[in-house]
MARGU-940021 format. One line per 10 residues: number of its first residue (from 0); for each residue x, y, z of C-alpha. Coordinates in steps of 0.2 Angstrom, whole numbers, plus 5000, padded with zeros to 4 digits. Layout:
<rs>
NUM = X Y Z  ... $
</rs>
This chain:
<rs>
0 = 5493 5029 5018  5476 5038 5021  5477 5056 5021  5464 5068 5031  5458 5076 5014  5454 5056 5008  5446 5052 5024  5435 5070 5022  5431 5064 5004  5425 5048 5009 $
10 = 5415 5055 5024  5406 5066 5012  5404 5053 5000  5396 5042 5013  5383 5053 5017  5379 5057 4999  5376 5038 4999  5366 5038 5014  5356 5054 5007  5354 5044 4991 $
20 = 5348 5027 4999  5336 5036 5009  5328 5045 4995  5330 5030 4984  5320 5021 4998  5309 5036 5006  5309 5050 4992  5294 5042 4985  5277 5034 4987  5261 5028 4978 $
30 = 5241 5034 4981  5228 5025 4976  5211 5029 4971  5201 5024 4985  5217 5031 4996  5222 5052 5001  5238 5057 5007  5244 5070 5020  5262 5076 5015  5271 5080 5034 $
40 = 5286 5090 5035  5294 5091 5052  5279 5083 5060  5265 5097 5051  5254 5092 5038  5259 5103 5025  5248 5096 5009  5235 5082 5007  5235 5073 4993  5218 5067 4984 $
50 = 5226 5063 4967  5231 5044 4963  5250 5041 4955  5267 5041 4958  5273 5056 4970  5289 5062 4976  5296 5070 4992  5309 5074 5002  5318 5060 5012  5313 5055 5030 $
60 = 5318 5064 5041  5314 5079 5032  5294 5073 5026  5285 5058 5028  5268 5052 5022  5254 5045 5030  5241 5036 5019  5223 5036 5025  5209 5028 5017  5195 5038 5009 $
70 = 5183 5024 5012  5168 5024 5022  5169 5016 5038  5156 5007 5049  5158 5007 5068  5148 4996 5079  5140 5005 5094  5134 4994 5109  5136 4976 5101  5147 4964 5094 $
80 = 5146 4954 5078  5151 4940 5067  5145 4932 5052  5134 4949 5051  5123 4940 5065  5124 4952 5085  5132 4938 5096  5133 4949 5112  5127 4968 5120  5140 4977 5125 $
90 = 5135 4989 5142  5134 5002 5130  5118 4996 5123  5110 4995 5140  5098 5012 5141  5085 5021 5150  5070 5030 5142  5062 5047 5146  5050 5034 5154  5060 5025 5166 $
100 = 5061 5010 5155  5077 5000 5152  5080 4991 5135  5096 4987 5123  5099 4997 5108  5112 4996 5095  5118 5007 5082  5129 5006 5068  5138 5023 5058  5145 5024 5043 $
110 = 5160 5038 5045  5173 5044 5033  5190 5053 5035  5188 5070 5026  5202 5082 5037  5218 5073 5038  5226 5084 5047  5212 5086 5059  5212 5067 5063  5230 5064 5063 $
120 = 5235 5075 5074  5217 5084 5085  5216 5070 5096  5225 5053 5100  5213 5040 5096  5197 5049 5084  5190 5032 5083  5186 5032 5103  5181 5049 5103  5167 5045 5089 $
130 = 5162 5030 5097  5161 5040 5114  5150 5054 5104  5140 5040 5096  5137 5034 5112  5132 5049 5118  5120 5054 5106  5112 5038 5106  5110 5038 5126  5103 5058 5124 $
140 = 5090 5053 5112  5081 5036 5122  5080 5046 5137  5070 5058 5129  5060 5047 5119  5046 5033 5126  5050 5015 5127  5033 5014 5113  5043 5027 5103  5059 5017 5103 $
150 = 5053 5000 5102  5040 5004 5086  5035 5020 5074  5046 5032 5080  5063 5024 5075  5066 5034 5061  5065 5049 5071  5078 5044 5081  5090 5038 5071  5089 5058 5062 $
160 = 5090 5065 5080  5106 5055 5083  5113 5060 5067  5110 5077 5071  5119 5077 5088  5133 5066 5080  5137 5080 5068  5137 5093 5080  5147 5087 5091  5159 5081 5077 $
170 = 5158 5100 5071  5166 5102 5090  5178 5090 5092  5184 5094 5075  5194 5076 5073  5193 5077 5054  5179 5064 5052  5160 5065 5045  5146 5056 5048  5137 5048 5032 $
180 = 5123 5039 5041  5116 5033 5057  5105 5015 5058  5098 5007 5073  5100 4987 5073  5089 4982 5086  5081 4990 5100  5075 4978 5112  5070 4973 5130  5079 4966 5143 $
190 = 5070 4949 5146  5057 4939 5141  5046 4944 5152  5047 4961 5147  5045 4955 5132  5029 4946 5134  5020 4960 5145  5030 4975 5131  5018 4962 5117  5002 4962 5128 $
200 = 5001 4979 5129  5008 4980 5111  4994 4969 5107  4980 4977 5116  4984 4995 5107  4985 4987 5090  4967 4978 5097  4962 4997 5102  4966 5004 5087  4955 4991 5076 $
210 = 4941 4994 5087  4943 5013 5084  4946 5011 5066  4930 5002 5063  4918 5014 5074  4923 5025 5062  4919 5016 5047  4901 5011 5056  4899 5029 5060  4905 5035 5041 $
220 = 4895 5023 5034  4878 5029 5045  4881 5044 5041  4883 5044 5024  4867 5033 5024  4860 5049 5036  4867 5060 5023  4858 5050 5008  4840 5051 5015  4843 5071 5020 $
230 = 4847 5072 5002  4831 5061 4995  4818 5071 5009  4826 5085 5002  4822 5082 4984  4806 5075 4989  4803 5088 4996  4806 5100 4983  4797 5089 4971  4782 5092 4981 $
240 = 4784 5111 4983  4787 5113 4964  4771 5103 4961  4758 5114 4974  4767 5131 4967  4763 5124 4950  4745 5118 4955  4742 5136 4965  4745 5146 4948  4734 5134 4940 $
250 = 4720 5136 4953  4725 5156 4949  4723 5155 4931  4707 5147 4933  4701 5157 4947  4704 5173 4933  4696 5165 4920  4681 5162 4930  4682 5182 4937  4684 5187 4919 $
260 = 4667 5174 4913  4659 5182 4928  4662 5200 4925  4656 5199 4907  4639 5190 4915  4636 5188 4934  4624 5181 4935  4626 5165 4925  4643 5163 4933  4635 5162 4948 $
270 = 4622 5149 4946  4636 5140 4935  4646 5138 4951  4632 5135 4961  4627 5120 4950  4646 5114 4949  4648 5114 4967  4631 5104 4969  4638 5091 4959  4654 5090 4970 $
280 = 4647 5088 4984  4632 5078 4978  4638 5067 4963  4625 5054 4963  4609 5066 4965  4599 5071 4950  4599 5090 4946  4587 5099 4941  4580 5115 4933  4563 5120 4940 $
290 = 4553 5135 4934  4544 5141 4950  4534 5155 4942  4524 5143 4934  4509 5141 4946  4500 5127 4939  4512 5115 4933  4530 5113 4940  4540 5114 4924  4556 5106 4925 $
300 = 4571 5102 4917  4584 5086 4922  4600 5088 4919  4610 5074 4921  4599 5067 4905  4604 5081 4895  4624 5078 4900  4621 5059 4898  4614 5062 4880  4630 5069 4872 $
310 = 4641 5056 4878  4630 5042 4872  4629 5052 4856  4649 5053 4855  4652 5035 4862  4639 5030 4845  4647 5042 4834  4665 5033 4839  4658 5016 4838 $
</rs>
């Protein structure tokens, strides 16, 4: 017959089995590398686990684990995809530019979990609040942008404004999660005629801008060529100031060699540049010396003969 104290020992027996079984089943648990844990005890995250291996804790109810990837994730923002091809544009994609223009954009953001505590337990669902802060940002940026802006150059900028909003308002929510990049897919109008008018007018700026780009080669190249002749007047011009300061100081020198021969004897200088000057002006004429105090007979004295005589001499002698 089973007595009380049996039936007590087997009671406590029992629920050192059952604390056994659970500990045996629950007092343990693995991380993997590409995984972290958060280590909860009575529903409050009281460590988070980076290290991979075999760890141990108390049984549930007392702690349990949650493991949580420390992966990057990509989430998908105004589209829907398969075989890495945009099949469909959610509602989300439809927006409105600081120009009043409507067209789809898409984004795509790589996130990772870096606060587990924060993103188990700030919010219910972190994943919608980052895709409605995604959203958000996105829809902040093209209204303050132009349709040109979105649509060609400036689609760099706004992928760093949105990443810039995205972490602030991340940094407010505070649902343990960071952004590691932000891409827009495609940004595009919404029908084809759109389309076609978005392309004329794309068309006829790129045209514009060809015709602006070679008025200013025409205009560099004239005035280089503008430039080139200023430069060669210049020179020519200095060329010919050099040579008439150069001829002036000979006309000088001469002029006070002549002032000296004339101040040493007057008047031979002067009927020396008498005769010269006569000769300059009058090459072809015969000069003569005439002796007018002579009365009866007019003695003279040719001079070209005499000058013709000592070349013809010399022109012999070299012969």
């Amino acid at each position: 017959m089973i007595t009380i104290k049996q039936m007590v020992v087997g009671f406590i027996s029992l629920i050192g089995i059952v604390i056994l079984g659970l500990f045996l089943v629950t007092g343990w648990y693995i991380v993997d590398e590409s995984e972290q844990a958060a280590l909860i005890t009575f529903g409050k995250v009281e460590q988070t686990i980076d290290e991979p291996g075999l760890k141990f804790k108390m049984p549930w109810p007392i702690q349990r684990v949650e493991i949580l990837s420390r992966g990057t994730f990509n989430l998908q923002v105004g589209y829907k995809e398969e075989d890495g091809e945009v099949v469909e544009f959610t509602n989300e994609a439809k927006m409105i530019t600081g120009d009043e223009n409507i067209l789809f954009a898409d984004l795509a953001v790589q996130w990772r979990i870096t606060n587990p505590e924060q993103y188990l337990y700030s919010t219910q669902d972190p994943k919608v609040v980052l895709y409605s802060a995604t959203s958000a940002s996105l829809r902040g940026v093209i209204g303050s942008s132009s349709v040109d802006e979105a649509l060609t150059d400036k689609r760099p900028e706004i992928e760093a404004a949105v990443f810039e909003n995205l972490v602030e308002l991340l940094e407010v929510y505070q649902i343990g999660i960071s952004i590691q990049d932000v891409k827009l897919q495609d940004v595009e109008l919404p029908t084809d005629e759109v389309r076609r008018a978005f392309t004329d007018v794309t068309d006829a700026r790129e045209e514009r801008l060809t015709k602006i780009n070679e008025a200013n080669k025409y205009r560099n190249q004239k005035k280089n060529e503008a430039e080139g002749e200023v430069d060669a007047i210049m020179s020519r011009a200095e060329g010919t100031r050099t040579e008439r300061i150069e001829h002036s100081r000979g006309d000088v020198a001469k002029f006070d060699a002549l002032y000296t021969e004339y101040l040493v004897n007057p008047e031979v200088t002067r009927q020396r540049l008498v005769l010269e000057t006569l000769e300059r002006v009058l090459p072809s004429t015969e000069i003569y010396i005439m002796d007018s105090n002579n009365n009866d007979t007019v003695s003279y004295l040719p001079i070209r003969p005499i000058e013709r005589k000592p070349e013809a001499a010399s022109e012999g002698g070299a012969n």
